[in-house]
C-alpha positions as CSV (number, residue, x, y, z in Angstrom):
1,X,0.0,0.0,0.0
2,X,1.9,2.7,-1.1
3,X,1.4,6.6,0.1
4,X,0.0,7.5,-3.3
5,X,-2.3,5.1,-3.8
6,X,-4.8,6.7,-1.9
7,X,-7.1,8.7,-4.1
8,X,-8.0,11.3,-1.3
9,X,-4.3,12.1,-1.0
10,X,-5.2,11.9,2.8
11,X,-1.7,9.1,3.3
12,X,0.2,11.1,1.3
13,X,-0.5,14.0,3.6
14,X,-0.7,11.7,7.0
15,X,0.6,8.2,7.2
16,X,-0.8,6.1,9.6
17,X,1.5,3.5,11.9
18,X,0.1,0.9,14.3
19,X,2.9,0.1,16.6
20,X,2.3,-2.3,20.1
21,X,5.3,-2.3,22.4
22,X,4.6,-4.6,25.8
23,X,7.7,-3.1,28.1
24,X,10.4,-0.5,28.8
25,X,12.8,-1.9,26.5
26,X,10.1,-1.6,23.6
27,X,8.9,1.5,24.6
28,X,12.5,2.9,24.2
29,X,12.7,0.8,20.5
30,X,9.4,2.6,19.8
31,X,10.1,6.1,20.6
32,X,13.1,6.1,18.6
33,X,11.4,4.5,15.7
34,X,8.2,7.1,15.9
35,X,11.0,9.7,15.6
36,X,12.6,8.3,13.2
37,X,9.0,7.7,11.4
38,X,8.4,11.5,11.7
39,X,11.3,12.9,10.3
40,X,10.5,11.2,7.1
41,X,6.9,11.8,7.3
42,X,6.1,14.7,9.6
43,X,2.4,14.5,9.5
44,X,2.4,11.0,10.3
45,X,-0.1,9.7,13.0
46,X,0.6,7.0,15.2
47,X,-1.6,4.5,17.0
48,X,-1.5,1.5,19.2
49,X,0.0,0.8,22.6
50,X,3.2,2.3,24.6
51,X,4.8,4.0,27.6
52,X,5.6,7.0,28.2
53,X,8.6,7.6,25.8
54,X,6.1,6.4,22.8
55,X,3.5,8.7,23.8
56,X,5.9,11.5,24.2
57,X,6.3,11.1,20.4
58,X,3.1,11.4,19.4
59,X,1.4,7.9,20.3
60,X,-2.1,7.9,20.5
61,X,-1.9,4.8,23.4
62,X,-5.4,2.2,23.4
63,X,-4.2,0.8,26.7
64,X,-1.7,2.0,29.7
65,X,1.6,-0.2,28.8
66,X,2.0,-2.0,31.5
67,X,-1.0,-4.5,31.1
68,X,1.5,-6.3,28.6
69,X,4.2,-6.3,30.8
70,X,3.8,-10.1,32.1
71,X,6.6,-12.3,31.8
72,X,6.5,-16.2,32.1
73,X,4.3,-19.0,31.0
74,X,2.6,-19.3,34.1
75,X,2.6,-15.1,35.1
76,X,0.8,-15.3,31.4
77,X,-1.5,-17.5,32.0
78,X,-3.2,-15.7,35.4
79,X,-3.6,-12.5,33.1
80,X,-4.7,-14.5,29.8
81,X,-8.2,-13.3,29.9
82,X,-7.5,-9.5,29.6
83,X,-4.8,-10.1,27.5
84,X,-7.2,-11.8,24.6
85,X,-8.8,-9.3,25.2
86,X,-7.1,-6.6,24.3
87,X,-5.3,-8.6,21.5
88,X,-9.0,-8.6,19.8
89,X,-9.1,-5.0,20.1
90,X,-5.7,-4.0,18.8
91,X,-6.3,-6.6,15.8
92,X,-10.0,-4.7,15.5
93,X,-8.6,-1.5,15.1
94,X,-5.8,-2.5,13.0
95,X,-8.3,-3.7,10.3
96,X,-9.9,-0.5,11.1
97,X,-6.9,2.2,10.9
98,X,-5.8,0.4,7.8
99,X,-2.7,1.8,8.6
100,X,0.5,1.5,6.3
101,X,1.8,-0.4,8.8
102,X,1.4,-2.3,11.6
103,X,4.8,-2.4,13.7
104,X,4.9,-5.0,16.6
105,X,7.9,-4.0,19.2
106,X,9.3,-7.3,21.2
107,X,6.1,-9.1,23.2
108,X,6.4,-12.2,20.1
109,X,3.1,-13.9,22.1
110,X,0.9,-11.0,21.8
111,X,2.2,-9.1,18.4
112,X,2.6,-12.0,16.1
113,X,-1.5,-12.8,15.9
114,X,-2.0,-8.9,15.5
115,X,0.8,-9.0,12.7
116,X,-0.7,-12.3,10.6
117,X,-4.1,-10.8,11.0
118,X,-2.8,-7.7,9.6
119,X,-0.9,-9.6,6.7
120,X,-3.7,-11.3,6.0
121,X,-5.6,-8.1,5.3
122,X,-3.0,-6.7,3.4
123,X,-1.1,-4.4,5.9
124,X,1.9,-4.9,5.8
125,X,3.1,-6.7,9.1
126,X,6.6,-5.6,10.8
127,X,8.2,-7.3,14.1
128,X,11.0,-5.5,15.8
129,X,13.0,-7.4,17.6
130,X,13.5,-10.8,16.5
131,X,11.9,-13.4,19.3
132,X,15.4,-15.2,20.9
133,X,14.7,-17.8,18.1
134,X,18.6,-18.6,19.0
135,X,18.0,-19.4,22.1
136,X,14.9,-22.0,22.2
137,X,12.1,-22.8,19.5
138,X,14.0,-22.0,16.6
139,X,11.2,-24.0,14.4
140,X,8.5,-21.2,15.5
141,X,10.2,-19.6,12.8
142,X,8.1,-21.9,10.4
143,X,5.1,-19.8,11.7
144,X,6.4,-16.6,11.7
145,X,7.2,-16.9,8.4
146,X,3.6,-16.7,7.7
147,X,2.7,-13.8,9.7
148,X,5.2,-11.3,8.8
149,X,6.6,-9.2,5.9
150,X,9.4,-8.2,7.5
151,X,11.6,-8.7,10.8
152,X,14.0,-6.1,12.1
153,X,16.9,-7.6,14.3
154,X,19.0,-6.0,16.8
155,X,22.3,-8.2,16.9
156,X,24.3,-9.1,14.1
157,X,24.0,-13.6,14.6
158,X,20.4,-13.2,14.5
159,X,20.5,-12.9,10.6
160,X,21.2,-16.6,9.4
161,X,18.0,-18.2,11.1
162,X,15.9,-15.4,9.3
163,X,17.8,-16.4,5.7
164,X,17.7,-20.2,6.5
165,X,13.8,-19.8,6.8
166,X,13.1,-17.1,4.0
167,X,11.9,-14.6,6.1
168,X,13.0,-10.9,5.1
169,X,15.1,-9.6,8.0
170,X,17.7,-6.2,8.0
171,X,20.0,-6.2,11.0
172,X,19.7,-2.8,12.5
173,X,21.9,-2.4,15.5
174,X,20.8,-1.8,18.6
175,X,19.7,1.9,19.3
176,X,20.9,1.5,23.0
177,X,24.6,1.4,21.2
178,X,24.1,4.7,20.6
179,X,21.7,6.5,23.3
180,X,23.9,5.7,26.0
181,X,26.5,8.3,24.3
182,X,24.2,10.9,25.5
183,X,24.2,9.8,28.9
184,X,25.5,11.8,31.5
185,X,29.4,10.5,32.7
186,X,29.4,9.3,36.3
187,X,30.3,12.6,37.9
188,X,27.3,14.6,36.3
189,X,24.9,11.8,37.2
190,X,26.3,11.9,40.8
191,X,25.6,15.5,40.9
192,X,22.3,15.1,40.0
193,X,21.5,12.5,42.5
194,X,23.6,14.9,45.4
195,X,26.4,12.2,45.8
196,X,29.8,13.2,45.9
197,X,32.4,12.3,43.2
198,X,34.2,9.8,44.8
199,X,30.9,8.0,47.0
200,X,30.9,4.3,46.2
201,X,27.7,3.9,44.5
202,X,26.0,0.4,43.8
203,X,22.8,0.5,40.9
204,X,20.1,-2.7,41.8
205,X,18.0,-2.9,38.8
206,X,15.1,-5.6,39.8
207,X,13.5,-5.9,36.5
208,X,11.0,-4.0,34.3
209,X,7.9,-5.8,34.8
210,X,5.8,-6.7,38.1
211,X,6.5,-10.3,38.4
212,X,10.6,-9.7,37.9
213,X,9.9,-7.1,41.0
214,X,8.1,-9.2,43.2
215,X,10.4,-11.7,43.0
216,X,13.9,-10.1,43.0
217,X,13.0,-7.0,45.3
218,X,13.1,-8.5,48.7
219,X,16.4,-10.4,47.8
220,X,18.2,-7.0,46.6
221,X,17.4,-5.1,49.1
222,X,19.0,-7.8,51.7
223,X,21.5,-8.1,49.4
224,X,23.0,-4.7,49.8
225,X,22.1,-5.3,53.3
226,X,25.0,-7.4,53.7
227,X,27.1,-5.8,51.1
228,X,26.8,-2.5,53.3
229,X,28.3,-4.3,56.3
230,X,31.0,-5.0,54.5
231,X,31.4,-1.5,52.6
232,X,30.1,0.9,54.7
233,X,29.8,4.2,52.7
234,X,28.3,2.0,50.0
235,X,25.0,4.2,48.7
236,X,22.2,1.8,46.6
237,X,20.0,3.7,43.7
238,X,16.7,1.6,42.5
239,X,15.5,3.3,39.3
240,X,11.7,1.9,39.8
241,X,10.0,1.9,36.0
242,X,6.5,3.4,37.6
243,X,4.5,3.8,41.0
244,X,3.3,0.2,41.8
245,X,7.1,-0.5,41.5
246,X,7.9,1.6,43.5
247,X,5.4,0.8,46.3
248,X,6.4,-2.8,45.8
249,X,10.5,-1.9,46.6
250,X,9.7,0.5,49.2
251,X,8.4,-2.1,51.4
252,X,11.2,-4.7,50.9
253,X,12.9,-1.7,51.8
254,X,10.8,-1.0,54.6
255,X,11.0,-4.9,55.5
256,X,14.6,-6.3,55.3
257,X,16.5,-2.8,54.3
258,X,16.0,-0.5,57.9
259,X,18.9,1.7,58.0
260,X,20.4,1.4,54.7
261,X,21.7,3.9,52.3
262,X,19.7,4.2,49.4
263,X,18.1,6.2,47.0
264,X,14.7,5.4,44.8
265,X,13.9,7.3,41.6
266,X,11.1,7.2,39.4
267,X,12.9,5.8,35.9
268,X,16.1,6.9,34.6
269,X,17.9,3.6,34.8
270,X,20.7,5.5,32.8
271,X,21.0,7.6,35.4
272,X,21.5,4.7,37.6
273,X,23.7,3.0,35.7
274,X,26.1,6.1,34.8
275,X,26.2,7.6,38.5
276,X,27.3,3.5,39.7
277,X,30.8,1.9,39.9
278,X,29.2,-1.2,39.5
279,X,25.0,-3.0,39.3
280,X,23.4,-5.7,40.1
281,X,20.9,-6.6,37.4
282,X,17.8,-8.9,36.1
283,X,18.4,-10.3,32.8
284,X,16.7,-8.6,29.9
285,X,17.4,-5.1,28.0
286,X,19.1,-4.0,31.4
287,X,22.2,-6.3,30.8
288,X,23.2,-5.1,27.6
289,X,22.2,-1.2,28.7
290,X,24.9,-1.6,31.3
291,X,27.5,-3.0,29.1
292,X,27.1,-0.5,26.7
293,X,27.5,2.2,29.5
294,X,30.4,0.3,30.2
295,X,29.5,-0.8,33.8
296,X,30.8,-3.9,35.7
297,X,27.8,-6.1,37.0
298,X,26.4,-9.6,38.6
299,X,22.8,-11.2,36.7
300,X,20.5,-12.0,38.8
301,X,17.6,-13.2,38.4
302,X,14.3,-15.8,39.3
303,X,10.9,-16.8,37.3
304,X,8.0,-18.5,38.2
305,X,8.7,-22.1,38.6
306,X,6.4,-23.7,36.4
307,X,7.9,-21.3,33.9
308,X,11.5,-22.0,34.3
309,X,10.7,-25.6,34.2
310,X,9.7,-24.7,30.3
311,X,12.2,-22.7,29.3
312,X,15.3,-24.8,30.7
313,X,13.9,-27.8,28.8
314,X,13.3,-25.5,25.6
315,X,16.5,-23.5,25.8
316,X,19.1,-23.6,23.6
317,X,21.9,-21.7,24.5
318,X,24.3,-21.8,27.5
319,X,23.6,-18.3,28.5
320,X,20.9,-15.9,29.4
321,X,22.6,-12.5,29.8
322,X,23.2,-10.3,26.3
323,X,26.4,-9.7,27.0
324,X,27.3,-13.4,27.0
325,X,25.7,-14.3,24.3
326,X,27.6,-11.8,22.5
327,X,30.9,-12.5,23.9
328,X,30.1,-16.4,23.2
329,X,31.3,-16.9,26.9
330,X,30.7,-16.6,30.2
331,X,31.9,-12.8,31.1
332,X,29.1,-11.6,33.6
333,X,28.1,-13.9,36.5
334,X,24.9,-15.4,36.4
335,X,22.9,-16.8,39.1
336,X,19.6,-17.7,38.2
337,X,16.5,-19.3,39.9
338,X,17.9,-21.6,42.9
339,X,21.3,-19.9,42.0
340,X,19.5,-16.2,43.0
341,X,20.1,-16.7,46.7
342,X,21.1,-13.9,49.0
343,X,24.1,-15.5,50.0
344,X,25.5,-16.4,46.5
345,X,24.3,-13.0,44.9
346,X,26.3,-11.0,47.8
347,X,29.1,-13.4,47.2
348,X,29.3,-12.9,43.7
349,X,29.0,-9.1,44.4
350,X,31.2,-8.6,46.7
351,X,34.1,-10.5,44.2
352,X,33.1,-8.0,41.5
353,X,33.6,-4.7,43.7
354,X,36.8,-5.7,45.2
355,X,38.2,-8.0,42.2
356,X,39.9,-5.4,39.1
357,X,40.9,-7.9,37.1
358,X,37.2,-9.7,36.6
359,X,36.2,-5.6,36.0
360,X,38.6,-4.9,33.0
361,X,37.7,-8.3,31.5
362,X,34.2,-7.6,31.1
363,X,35.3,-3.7,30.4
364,X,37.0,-4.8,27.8
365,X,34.3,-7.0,26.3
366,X,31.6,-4.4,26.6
367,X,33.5,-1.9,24.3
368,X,33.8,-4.7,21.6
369,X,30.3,-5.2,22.4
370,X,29.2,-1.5,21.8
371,X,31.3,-1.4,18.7
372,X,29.8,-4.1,16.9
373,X,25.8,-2.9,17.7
374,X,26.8,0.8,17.2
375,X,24.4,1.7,13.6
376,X,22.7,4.2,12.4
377,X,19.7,2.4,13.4
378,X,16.9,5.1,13.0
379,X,18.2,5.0,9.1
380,X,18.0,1.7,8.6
381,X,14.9,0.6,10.4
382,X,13.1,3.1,8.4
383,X,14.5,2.4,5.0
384,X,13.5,-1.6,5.7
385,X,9.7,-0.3,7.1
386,X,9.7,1.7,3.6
387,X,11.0,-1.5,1.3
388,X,8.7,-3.9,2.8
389,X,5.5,-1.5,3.5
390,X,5.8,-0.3,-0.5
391,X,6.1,3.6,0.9
C-alpha cells in the first residue's frame, strides 16, 4: 500500500503506523522509531499501545503499557483473559486504521497474531525485535514466516536463522549502542542524584515488569544489606519503572532494608547506571544497557517455577545475559532461579567490587560489544519499514 495510492491524497499527507510495544525496552525501541518515522513523514499519526517515551512522540496509546508487561508461561496464564482481550481490540482497530503499517515491538506472544491478521488483510506486518529464536524454538520460525513481511533484528547472529527460513530480515543495530553516548558521565549523574564524586555507589536494577519485582525485590534489598556491612559508605540507587514498582521496593525496603543507604527514583535507569561503579541486574534489556555504559555487574535473576521448568527444557543456549551471548562466553556472572540466593548474589557481588581484574575483562568485552551494535539504526529501520511496506 503505497502513500500515493490513496485517491484522497489523505496518506500522502498523513501516514498512519500501528505500533504495540509490551515493556520498557520496547517503549524505548518505539520512541526512537516514531521519531525516526516523523522525520520522514512529519504529519504522520501514530496508533497503538506504549509507555511514556512512545506517547511522548506522538502515540495515540489504546491501553496503559503496563497490562502487557507479564513475563513467564505461568505469570501469562493468570492475566490470559484480559490479555485476549485486548489482543482482539488492537487486531479490530488494526483492520480498522488500515494503517501503512502495523509495527509489533518485542512481546512475540501477543504481536505475532495482530501481525498475521494484519498480513492477512494486506497491511503490511513488521516485528522488531526478532523473538530469541537462538535461544529456544527456533522451528516457531516456520510460523512466523507466515505472519510477517518483515523482521528487524538487533544483533548481528540473529541474521542466518531469518535467511535459512526465508523470512526478510535487515539487521539494524541496537539503538541503546548509541543512546547511551548521551548519557550523563558518572560525575554529572552523581551530581544530579547529590552524591559526591568519589561515593561508592551500587545501581540494583530488579526488573521492568511486576513479576521480575516481586520476585527479586526483597532479595536485593538484603543483598545490599550485607554488602553495606562490609562497605560501609556504600549508597544503593533503584531506578523503579512506575508507581506500583515503586510501592512494591519501598516495602522490601521497609521490611529487610531498615537503615540502609539508598536512594529510589522514578525511571532513569541511565542515570542509575552512569552515576554507579558497579550493578546488580535482572536479565533482559538491562544487561546489555549496562555493558554498553560500560559498567561492571552480577545477573540475577528468578521466574515463576512452572515457567523456568519450560524454558530450561526449551533452551538452547548456555547463557541468558546479552552480553554473554555476544561474547560467546561466560563474562558476567549469572545466578539464576535456585542460584539467586542472598548468599551467593552477595558473594558474587562482593568478588566484582573488590576484584579489578574480573572488572577490566568484562570492560573490555563491553566496548567490543558497543562497537559491533553501534548503527545508524533510525536510518536503517526506516529504510526496511519503507522497502517492505511499499512507501
Amino acid at each position: 500500500m503505497a502513500l500515493s495510492d490513496s485517491p484522497t491524497g489523505i496518506h500522502e499527507k498523513a501516514p498512519v503506523f500501528v505500533l504495540v510495544a509490551g515493556e520498557a525496552s520496547g517503549d524505548l525501541l518505539g520512541a526512537d522509531l516514531i521519531s525516526a518515522l516523523k522525520r520522514q513523514y512529519p504529519q504522520a499519526q501514530f496508533h497503538g499501545i506504549g509507555g511514556e517515551k512512545m506517547c511522548a512522540q506522538g502515540l495515540q496509546t489504546w491501553f496503559p503499557m503496563q497490562k502487557l508487561s507479564v513475563m513467564g508461561f505461568f505469570e501469562v496464564i493468570k492475566h490470559l483473559p484480559e490479555l485476549l482481550s485486548i489482543r482482539r481490540f488492537c487486531i479490530k482497530q488494526t483492520l480498522q486504521l488500515k494503517p501503512q503499517a502495523f509495527i509489533g515491538i518485542d512481546a512475540p506472544d501477543f504481536n505475532f497474531k495482530i501481525e498475521g491478521a494484519a498480513k492477512k488483510a494486506g497491511i503490511p506486518a513488521i516485528h522488531y525485535v526478532g523473538p530469541s529464536v537462538w535461544a529456544w524454538r527456533e522451528k516457531r520460525l516456520l510460523k512466523i514466516k507466515q505472519q510477517v513481511d518483515g523482521v528487524l533484528v538487533l544483533f548481528p547472529f540473529e541474521l542466518p536463522y531469518y535467511q535459512k527460513y526465508g523470512i526478510p530480515a535487515q539487521y539494524v543495530g541496537h539503538p541503546l549502542a548509541t543512546q547511551v553516548l548521551k548519557a550523563p558521565n558518572k560525575q554529572g549523574a552523581r551530581q544530579q542524584l547529590g552524591l559526591s564524586s568519589d561515593a561508592l555507589v551500587t545501581g540494583l536494577l530488579p526488573g521492568s515488569r511486576m513479576s521480575e519485582i516481586a520476585l527479586m525485590a526483597d532479595v536485593y534489598i538484603q543483598v545490599a544489606v550485607k554488602i553495606q556491612t562490609i562497605h560501609t559508605a556504600m549508597v544503593f540507587v533503584i531506578p523503579c519503572v512506575h508507581e506500583v514498582a515503586k510501592s512494591r521496593i519501598e516495602k522490601a525496603v521497609m521490611d529487610y532494608g531498615q537503615g540502609l543507604k539508598i536512594i529510589l527514583l522514578d525511571q532513569q535507569p541511565q542515570l542509575v547506571m552512569a552515576a554507579a561503579d558497579q550493578l546488580l541486574v535482572t536479565s533482559g534489556t538491562a544487561t546489555l544497557e549496562a555493558a554498553l555504559m560500560q559498567r561492571p555487574m552480577v545477573l540475577a535473576m528468578k521466574v515463576h517455577p512452572i515457567s523456568y521448568w519450560i524454558m530450561k527444557r526449551l533452551a538452547t543456549t548456555e547463557w541468558i545475559g546479552l552480553p554473554n551471548i555476544l561474547a560467546k562466553k561466560l563474562i558476567v556472572p549469572e545466578l539464576i532461579q535456585l542460584e539467586a540466593t542472598v548468599e551467593n548474589i552477595t558473594l558474587a557481588l562482593g568478588k566484582l567490587i573488590q576484584d579489578q581484574k574480573q572488572r577490566d575483562m568484562q570492560l573490555s568485552e563491553f566496548k567490543k560489544q558497543a562497537k559491533q551494535l553501534h548503527q545508524n539504526t533510525s536510518a536503517l529501520t526506516v529504510e526496511a519499514i519503507k522497502k517492505w511496506a511499499h512507501l
